[in-house]
KETOR-357416 format. One record per atom (N, C-alpha, C, CB): x, y, z. Coordinates in steps of 0.001 Angstrom, whole numbers, padded with zeros to 6 digits, always signed. Glycine has a CB too. Layout:
BEGIN
XYZ
...
# end
This chain:
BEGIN
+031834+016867+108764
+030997+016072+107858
+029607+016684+107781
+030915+014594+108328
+028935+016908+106377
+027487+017307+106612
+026944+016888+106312
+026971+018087+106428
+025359+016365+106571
+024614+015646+106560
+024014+015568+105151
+023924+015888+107534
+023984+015428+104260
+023329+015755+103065
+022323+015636+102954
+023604+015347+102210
+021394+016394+102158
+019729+016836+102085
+019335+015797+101131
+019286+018559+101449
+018184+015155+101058
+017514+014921+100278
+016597+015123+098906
+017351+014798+100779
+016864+016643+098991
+015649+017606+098295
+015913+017016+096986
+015789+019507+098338
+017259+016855+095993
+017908+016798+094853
+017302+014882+094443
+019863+017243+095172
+017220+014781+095437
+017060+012943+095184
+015596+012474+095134
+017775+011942+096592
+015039+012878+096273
+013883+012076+096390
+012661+013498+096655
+014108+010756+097843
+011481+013332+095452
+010352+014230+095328
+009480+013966+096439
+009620+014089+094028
+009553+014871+096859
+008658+015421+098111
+007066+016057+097675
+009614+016780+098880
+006156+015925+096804
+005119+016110+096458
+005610+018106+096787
+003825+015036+097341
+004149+018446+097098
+004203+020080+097454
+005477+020952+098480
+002749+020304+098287
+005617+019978+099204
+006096+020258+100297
+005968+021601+101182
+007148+020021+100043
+006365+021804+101793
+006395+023508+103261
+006090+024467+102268
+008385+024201+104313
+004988+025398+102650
+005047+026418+102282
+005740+027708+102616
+004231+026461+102260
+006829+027265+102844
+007878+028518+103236
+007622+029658+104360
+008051+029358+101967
+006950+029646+105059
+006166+030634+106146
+007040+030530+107390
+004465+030129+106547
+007239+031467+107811
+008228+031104+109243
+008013+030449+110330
+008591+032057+109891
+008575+029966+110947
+008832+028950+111863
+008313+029201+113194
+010182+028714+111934
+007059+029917+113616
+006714+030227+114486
+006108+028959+115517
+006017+031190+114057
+006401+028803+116579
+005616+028053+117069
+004517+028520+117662
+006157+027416+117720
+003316+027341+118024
+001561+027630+118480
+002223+026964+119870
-000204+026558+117417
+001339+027517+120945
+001155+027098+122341
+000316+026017+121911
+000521+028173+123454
+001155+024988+123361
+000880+023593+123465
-000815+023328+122929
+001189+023132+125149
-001781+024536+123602
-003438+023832+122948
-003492+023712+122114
-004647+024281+122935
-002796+024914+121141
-003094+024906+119672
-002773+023537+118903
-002267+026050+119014
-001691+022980+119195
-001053+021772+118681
-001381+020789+118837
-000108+021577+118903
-002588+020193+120126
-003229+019277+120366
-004034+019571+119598
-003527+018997+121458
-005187+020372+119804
-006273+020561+119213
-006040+019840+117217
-006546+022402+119526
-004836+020470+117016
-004558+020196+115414
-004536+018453+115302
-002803+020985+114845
-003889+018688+116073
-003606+017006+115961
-004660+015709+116611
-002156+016790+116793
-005035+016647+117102
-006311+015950+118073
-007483+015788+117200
-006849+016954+119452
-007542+016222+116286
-009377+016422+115520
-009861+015336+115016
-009614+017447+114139
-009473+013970+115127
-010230+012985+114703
-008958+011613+114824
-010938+013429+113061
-009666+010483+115743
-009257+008848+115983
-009318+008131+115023
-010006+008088+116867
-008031+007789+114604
-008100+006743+113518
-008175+005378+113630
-007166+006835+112831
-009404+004901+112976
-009524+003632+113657
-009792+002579+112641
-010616+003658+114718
-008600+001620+112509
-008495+000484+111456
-009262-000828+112093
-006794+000116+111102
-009878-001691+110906
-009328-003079+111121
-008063-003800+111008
-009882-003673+110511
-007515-004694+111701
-006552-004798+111544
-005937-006443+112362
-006138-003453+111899
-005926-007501+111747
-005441-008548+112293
-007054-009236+112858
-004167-008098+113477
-007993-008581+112997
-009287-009072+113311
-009720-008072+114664
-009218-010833+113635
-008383-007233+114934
-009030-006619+116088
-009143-005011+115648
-008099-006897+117546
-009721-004147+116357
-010062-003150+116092
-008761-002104+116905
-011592-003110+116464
-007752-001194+115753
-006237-000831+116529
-006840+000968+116934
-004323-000966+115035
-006669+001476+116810
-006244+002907+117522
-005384+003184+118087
-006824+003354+118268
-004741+005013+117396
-003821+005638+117834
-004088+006595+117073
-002631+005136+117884
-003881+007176+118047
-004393+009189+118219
-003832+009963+119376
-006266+009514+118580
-004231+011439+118946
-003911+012225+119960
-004883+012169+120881
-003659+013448+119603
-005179+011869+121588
-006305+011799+122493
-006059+012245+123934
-006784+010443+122511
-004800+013353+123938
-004599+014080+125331
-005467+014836+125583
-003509+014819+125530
-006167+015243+126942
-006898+016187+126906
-005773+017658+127237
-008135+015812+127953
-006886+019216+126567
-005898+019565+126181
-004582+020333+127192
-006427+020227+125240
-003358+020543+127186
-002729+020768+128272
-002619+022377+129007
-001508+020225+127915
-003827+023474+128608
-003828+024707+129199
-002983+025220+129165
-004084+024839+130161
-002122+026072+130383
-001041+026463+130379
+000271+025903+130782
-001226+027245+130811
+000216+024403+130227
+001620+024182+130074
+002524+024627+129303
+001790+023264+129923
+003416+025247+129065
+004812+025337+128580
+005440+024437+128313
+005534+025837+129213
+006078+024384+126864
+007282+023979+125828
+007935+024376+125137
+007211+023443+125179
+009112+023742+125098
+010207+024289+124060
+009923+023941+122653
+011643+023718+124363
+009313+022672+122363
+009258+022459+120817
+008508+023056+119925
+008985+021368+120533
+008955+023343+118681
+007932+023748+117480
+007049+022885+116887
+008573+024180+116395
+005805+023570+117562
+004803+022481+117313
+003902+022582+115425
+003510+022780+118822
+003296+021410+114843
+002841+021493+113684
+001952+022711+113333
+002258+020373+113494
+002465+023229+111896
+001028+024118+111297
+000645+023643+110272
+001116+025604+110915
-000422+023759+110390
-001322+023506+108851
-000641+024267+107848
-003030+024086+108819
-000263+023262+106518
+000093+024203+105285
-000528+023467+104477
+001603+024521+104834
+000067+023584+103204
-000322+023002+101751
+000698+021490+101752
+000187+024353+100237
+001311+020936+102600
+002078+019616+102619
+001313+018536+103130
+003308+019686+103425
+001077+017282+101979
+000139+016315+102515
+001013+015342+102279
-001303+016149+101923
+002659+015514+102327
+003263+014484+102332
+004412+014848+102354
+002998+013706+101504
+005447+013868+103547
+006411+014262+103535
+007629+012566+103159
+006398+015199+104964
+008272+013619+102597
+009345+011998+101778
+010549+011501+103517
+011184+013007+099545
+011143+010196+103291
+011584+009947+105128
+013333+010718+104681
+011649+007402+105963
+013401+011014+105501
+014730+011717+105872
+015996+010931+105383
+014832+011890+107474
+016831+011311+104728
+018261+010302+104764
+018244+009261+106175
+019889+011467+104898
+018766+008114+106224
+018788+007127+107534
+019969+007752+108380
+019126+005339+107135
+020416+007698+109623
+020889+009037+110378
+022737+007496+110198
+019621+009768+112769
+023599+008360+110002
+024766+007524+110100
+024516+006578+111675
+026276+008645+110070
+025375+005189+111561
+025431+004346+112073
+026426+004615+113150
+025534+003460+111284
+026514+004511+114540
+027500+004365+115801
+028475+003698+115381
+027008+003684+117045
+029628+003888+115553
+030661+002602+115663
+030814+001913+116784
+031960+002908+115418
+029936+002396+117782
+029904+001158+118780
+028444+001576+119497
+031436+001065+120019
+027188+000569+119092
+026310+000718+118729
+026111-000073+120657
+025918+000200+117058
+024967+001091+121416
+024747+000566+122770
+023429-000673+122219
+024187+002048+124081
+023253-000855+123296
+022038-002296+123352
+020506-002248+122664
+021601-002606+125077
+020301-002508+121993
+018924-002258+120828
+019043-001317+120466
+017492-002253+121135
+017976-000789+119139
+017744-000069+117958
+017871+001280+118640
+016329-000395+117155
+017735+001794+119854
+017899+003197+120541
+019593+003598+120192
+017523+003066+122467
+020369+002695+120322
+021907+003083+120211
+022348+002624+119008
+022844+002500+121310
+021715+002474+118243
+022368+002828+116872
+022807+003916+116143
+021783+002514+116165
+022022+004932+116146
+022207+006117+115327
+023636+006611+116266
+020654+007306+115287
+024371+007531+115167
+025642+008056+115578
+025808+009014+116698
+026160+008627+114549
+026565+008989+118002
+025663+010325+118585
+026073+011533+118484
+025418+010345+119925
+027248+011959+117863
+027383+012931+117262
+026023+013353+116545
+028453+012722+116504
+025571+013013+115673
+024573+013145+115065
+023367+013090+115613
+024635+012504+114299
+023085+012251+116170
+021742+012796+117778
+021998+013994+117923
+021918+012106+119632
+022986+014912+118808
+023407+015958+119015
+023113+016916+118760
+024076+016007+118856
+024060+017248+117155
+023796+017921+116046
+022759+018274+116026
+023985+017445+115075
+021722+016833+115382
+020131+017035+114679
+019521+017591+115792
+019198+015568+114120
+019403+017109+117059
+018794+017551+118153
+018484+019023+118225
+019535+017179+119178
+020234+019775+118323
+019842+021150+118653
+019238+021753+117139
+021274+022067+119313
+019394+021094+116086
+018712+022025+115010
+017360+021802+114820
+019299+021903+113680
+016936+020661+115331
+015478+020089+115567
+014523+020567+116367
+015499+018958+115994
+015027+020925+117647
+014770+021076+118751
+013889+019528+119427
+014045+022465+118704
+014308+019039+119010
+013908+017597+119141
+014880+016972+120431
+014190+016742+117556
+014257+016557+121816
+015319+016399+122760
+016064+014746+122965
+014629+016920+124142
+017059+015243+122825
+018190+014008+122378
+018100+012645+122648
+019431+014198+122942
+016733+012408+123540
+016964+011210+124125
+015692+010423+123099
+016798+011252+126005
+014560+011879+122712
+013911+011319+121839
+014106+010844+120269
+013167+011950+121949
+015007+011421+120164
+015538+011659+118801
+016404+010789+118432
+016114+012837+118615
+017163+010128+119974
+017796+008700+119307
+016747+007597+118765
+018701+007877+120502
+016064+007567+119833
+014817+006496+119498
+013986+006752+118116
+013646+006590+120759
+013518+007939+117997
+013446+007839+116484
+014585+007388+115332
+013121+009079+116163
+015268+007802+115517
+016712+007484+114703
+016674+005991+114707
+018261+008097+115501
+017071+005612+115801
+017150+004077+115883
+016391+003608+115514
+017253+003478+116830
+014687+004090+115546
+014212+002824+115236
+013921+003167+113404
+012685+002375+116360
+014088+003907+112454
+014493+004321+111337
+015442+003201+110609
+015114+005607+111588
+016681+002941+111747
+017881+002140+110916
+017354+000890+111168
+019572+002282+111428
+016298+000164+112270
+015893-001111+112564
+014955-001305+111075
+015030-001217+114186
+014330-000511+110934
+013546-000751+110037
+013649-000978+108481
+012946+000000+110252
+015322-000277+108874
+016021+000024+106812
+016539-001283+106765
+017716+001505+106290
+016828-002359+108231
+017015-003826+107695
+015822-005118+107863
+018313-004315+108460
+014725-004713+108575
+013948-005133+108930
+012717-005158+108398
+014037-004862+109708
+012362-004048+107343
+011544-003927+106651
+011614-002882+105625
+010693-003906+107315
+012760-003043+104578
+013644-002139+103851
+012666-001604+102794
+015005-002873+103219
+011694-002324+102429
+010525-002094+101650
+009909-000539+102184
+009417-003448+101896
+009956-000444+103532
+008718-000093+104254
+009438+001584+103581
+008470-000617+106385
+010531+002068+104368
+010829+003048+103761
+010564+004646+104886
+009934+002842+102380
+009686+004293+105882
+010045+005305+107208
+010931+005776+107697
+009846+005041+108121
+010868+007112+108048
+012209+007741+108126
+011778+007825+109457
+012719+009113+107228
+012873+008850+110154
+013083+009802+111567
+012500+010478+111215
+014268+010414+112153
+012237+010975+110630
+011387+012434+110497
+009903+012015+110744
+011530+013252+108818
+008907+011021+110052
+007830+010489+109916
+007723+010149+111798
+007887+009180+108641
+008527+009541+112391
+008258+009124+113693
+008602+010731+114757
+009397+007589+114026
+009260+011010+114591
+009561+012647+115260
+008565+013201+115119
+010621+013641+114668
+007564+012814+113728
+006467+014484+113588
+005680+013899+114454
+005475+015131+111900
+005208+012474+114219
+003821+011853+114945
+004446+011891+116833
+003393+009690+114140
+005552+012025+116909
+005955+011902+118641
+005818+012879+118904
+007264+011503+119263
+005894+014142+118192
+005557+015774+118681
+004246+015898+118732
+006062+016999+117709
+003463+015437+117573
+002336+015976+117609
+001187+014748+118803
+001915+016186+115816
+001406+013695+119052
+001482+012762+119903
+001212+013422+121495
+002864+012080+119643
+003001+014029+121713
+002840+013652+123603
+004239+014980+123697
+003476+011171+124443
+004232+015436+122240
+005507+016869+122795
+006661+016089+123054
+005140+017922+124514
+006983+015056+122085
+008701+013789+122308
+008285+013366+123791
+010942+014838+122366
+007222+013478+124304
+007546+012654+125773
+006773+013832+127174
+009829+012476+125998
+006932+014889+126448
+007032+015726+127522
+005414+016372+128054
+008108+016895+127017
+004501+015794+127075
+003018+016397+127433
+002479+016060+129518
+001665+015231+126028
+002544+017725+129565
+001764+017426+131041
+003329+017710+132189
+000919+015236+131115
+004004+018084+131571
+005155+017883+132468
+006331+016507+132927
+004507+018206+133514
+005444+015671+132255
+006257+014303+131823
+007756+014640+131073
+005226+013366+130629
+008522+013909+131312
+009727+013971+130809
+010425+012584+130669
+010447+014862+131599
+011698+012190+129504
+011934+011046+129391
+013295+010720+130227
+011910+010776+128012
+012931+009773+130605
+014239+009565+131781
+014986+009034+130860
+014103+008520+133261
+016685+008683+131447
+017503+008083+130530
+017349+006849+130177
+018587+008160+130842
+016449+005805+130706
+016333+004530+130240
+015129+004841+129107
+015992+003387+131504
+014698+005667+128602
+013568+006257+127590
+012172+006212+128544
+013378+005165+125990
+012077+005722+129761
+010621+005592+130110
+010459+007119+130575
+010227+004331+131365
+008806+007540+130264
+008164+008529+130790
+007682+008809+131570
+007695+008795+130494
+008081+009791+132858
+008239+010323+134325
+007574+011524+134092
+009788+010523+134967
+005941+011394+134815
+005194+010639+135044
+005047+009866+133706
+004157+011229+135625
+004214+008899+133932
+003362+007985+132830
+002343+008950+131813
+002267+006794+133776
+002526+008774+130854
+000984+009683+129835
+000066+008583+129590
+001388+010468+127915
-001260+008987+130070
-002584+008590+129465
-002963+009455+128995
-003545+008126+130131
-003834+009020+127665
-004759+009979+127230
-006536+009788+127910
-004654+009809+125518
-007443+010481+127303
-008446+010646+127931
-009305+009345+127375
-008975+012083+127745
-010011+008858+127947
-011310+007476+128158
-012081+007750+126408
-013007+007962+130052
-011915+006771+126396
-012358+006507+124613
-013875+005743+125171
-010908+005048+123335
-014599+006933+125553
-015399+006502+126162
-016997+007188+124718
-015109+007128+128010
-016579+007117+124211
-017263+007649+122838
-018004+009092+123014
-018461+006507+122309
-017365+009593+123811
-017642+011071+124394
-016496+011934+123084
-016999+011267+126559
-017217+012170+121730
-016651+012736+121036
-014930+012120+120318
-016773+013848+121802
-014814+010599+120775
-013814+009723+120365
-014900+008708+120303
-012447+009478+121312
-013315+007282+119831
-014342+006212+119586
-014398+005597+120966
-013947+005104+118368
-015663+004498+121088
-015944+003955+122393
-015037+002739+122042
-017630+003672+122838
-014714+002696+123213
-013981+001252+123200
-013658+000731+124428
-012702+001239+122479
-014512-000279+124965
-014544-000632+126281
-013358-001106+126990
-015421-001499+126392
-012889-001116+128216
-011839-001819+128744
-011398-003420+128340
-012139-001736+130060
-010003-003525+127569
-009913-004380+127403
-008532-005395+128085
-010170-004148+126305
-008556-004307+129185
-006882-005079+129726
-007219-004618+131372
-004862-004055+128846
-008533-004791+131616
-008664-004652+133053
-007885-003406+133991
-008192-005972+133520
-007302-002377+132794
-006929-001440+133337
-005183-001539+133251
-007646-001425+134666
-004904-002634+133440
-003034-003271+134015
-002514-002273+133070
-002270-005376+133573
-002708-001839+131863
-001983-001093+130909
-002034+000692+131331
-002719-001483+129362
-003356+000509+130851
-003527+002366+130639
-004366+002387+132266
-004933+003143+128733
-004715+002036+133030
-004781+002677+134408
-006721+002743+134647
-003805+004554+134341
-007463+002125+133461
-008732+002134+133297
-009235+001290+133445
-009101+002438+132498
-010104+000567+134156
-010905-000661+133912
-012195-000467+133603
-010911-001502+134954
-012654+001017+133046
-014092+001030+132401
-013582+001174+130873
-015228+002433+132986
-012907+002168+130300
-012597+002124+129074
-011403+002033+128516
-013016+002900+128666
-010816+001900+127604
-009727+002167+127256
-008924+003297+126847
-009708+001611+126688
-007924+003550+126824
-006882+004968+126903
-005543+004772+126069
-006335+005312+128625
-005223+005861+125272
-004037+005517+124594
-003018+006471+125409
-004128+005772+122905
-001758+005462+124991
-000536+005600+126601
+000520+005810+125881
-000159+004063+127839
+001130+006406+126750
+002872+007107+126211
+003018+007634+125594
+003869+006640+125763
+004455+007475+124975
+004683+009091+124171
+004066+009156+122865
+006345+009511+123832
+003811+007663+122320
+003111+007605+120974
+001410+007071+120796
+004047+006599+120145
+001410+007222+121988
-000328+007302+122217
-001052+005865+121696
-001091+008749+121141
-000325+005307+121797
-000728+003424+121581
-001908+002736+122793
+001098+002293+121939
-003314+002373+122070
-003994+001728+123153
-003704+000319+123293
-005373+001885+123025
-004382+000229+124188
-004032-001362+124704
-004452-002959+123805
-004920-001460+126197
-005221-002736+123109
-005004-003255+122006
-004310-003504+121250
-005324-003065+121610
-003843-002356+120499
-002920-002604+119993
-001703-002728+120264
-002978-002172+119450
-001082-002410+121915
-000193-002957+122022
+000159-004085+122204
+000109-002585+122456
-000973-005199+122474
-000826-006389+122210
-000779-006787+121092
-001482-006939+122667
-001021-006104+119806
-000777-006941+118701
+000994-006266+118647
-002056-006649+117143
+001324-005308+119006
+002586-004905+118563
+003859-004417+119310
+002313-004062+117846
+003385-005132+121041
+004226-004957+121996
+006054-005567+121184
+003458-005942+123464
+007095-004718+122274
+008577-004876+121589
+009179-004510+122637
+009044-004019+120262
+010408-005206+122821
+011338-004639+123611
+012596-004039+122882
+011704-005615+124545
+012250-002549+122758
+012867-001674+121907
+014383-001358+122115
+012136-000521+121969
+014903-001760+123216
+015636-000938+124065
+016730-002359+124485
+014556-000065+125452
+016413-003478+124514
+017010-004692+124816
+017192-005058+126503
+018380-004628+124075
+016332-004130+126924
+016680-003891+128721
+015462-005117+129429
+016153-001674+129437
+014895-005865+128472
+013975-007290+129119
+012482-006435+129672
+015041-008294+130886
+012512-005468+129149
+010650-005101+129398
+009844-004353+128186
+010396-003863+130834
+009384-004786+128314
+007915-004596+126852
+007163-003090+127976
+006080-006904+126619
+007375-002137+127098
+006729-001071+127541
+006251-000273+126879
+007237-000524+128155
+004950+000556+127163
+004541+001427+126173
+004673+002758+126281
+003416+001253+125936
+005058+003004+127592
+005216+004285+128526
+006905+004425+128219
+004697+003990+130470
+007606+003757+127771
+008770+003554+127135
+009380+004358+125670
+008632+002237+126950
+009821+004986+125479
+010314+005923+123778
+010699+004964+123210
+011648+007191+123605
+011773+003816+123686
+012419+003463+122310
+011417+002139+122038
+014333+003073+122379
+010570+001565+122981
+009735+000122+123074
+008854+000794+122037
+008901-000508+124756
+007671+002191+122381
+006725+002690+121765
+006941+002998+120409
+006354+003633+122381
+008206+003460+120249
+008794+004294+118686
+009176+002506+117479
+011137+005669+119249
+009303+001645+117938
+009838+000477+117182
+008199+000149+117019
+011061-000782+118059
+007373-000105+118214
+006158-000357+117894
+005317+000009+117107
+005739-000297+118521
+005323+001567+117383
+004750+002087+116075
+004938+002267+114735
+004592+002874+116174
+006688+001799+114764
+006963+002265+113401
+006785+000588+113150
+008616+003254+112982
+006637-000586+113527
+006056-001795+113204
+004894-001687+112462
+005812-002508+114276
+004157-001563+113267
+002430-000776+113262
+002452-000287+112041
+001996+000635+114421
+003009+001297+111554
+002841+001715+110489
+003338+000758+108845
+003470+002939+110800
+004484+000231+109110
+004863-000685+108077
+004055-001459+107908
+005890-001309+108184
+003433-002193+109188
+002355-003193+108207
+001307-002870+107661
+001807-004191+108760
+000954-001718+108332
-000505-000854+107485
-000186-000429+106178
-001057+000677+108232
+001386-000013+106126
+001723+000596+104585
+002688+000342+104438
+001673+001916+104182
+002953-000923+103097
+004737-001623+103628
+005226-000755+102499
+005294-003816+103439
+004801+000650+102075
+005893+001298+101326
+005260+003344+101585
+005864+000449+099221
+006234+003331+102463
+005963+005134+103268
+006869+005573+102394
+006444+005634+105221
+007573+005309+101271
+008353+005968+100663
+007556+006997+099683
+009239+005058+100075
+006405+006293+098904
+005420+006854+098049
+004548+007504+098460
+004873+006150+097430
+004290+008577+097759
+003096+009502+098594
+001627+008725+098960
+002636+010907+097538
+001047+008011+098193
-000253+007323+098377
-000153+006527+099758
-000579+006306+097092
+001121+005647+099261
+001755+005055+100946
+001810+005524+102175
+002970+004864+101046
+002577+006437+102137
+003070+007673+103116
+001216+007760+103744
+003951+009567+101973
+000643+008277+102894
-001222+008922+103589
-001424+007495+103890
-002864+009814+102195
-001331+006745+103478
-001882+005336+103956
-002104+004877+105481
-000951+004355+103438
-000757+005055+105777
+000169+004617+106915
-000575+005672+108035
+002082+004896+106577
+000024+006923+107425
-000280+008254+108235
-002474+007970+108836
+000133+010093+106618
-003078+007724+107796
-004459+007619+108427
-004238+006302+108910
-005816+007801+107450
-003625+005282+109008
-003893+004190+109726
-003789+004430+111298
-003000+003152+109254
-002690+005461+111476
-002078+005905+112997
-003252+007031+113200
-000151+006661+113045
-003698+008147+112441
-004748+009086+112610
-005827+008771+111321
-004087+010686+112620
-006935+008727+111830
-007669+008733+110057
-008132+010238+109696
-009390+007600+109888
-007536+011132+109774
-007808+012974+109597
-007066+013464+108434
-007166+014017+110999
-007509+014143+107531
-006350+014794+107161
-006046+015874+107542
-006233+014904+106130
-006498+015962+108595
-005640+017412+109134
-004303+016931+110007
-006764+018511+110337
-005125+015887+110058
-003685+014986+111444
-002421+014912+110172
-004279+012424+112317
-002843+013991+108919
-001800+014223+108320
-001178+014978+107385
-001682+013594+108111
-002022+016467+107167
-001058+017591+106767
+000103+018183+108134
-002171+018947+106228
-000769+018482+108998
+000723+018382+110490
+001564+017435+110544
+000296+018154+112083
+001312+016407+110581
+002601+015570+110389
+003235+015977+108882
+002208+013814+110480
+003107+015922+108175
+003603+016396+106918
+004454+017376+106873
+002718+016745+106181
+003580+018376+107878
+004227+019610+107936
+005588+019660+109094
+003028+020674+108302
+005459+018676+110022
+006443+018351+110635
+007673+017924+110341
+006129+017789+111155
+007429+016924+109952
+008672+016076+109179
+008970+016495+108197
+008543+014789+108821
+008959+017632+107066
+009335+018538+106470
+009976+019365+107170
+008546+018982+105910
+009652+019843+108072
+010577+021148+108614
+012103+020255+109831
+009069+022547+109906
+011485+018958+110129
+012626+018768+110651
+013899+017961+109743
+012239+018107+111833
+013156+017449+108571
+013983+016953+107805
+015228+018179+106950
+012986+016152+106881
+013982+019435+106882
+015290+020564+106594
+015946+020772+106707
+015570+021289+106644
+015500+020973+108399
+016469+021661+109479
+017881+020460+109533
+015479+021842+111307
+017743+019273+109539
+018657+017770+109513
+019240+018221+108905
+018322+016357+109075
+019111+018830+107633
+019865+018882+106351
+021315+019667+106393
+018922+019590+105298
+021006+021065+107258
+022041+021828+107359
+022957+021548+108527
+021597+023065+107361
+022989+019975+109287
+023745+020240+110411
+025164+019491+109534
+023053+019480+112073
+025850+020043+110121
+027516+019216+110425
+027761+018973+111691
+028898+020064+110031
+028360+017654+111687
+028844+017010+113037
+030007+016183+112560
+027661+016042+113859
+030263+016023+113930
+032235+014568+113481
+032668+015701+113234
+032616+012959+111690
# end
C-alpha cells in the first residue's frame, strides 16, 4: 500500500526549494530556531513556547535538522491510516506499520512519530476545523528538543523524557522575563520560569493546556504524547484553521513569534511530508 502525496490536492504556497538534504550540527539548528520567544495573550494569561535550549555544543544527532529556504508555509500531511486495534489514547492510533515506514524515511524516531501521528488523528475528530497535520507537530518537535533527544535525553517507551529537558531561565537575559510561577514543582525553578520537554511548554501554559495524552492517569509535560496533544490543543485555539496559509503563520507565531522560527518549521514539515509520501507499508 502507498501512502499517497498530497502535492496534486492541496496548494502548498512556495514550498522547498529543492536544495539537498544536508543536515546542520545540533548548534546550528537551535540557534535557527532559537532567535526569538513568542509571546501571546491568551485566556488573560501571558503563554510562551520557544526554543529556549541553551545551545547543545558538541552533542551529536541523527536527525535532519531545519534550513532556512524560501517556504513560509507548509500545507498538514495526509492523516496517517488508523490501527485496527488502536492501544490506549491518541499515541496508539496511527497504524504501526506506518509509524515504521514513515519513521525510517523521516528519520523521525518511532516513538516520536507515533505521538505526532496520534495526536494529528485526535485532532481530525476533535477539532476537524483546525486542520494540523504530523508534519506541523514533527517540524516544531525537531526544531524544539531533537523529537525528545536534546542533551542526550531520550524517549522511554511510556513517551516520558530520560533525563527531563528544561530550557534556560526566562529570566529576560535576551528572552522574555517571566517570573516563577509554579514554585518551581514543574520546570525545577523557583526564581523564574523555564520551558520543559520535548515541546518546550512553560508552566503557564501548561496549566491552561495540561492533558493526559497517553491515557496512563498522569498529566505530563516531560511526556511526548501528553506535550504533543497539548500543543497541538494550544495551536488550534490560537488558529482554528492551520489548513490556510494566513492560519498556518498564525498558529506557527503563536508557538514562536519569528519568522525565521516559522520558515524552519515550514521547511521541516515540507521535507518530511515528502519524504511520507514515497513510503509503502502493509
Amino acid at each position: 500500500m502507498r501512502y499517497p502525496s498530497p502535492n496534486a490536492a492541496k496548494p502548498r504556497g512556495e514550498g522547498p526549494d529543492g536544495r539537498d538534504k544536508r543536515s546542520r550540527r545540533p548548534t546550528e539548528w537551535a540557534l535557527v530556531g532559537g532567535i526569538a520567544a513568542g509571546v501571546i495573550a491568551l485566556g488573560g494569561t501571558v503563554a510562551i513556547v520557544a526554543m529556549l535550549l541553551t545551545p547543545p555544543g558538541d552533542q551529536t544527532s541523527t536527525s535532519e535538522a531545519p534550513r532556512q529556504s524560501d517556504a513560509a508555509y507548509a500545507a498538514p500531511s495526509p492523516l496517517p491510516p488508523e490501527a485496527e486495534v488502536p492501544a490506549p489514547g491518541a499515541v496508539g492510533r496511527a497504524d504501526p506499520d506506518w509509524v515504521r515506514a514513515t519513521a525510517q524515511a523521516t528519520g523521525i524516531p518511532e516513538r516520536a512519530l507515533a505521538a505526532y501521528a496520534g495526536a494529528a488523528l485526535f485532532k481530525s475528530t476533535d477539532r476537524a476545523d483546525c486542520g494540523i497535520g504530523w508534519n506541523h507537530l514533527a517540524a516544531i518537535g525537531l526544531i524544539e528538543s531533537d523529537h525528545g533527544r536534546y542533551g542526550g535525553s531520550t524517549i522511554a517507551t511510556d513517551g516520558t523524557t530520560v533525563p527531563p529537558i528544561y530550557g534556560i531561565a526566562l529570566d529576560g537575559n535576551g528572552v522574555a522575563s517571566i517570573p516563577d510561577s509554579d514554585g518551581g514543582t514543574i520546570d525545577g525553578d523557583a526564581t523564574h520560569d523555564r520551558a520543559v520537554g520535548p515541546m518546550q511548554i512553560i508552566p503557564g501554559t501548561w496549566r491552561n493546556w495540561h492533558v493526559d495524552g497517553n491515557s496512563d492517569g498522569v498529566e505530563d509535560p516531560q511526556n511526548i504524547d501528553d506535550a504533543v496533544i497539548a500543543a497541538s490543543n494550544y495551536l488550534c485555539r490560537s488558529s482554528p484553521d492551520m489548513v490556510d496559509e494566513d492560519g498556518w503563520r498564525a498558529g506557527i507565531h503563536a508557538y514562536n513569534r519569528s519568522d525565521a522560527y516559522a520558515h524552519s518549521v515550514a521547511d521541516a514539515a515540507n521535507r518530511y511530508d515528502e519524504a511520507a509520501a514515497t513510503v509503502a507499508f502493509g
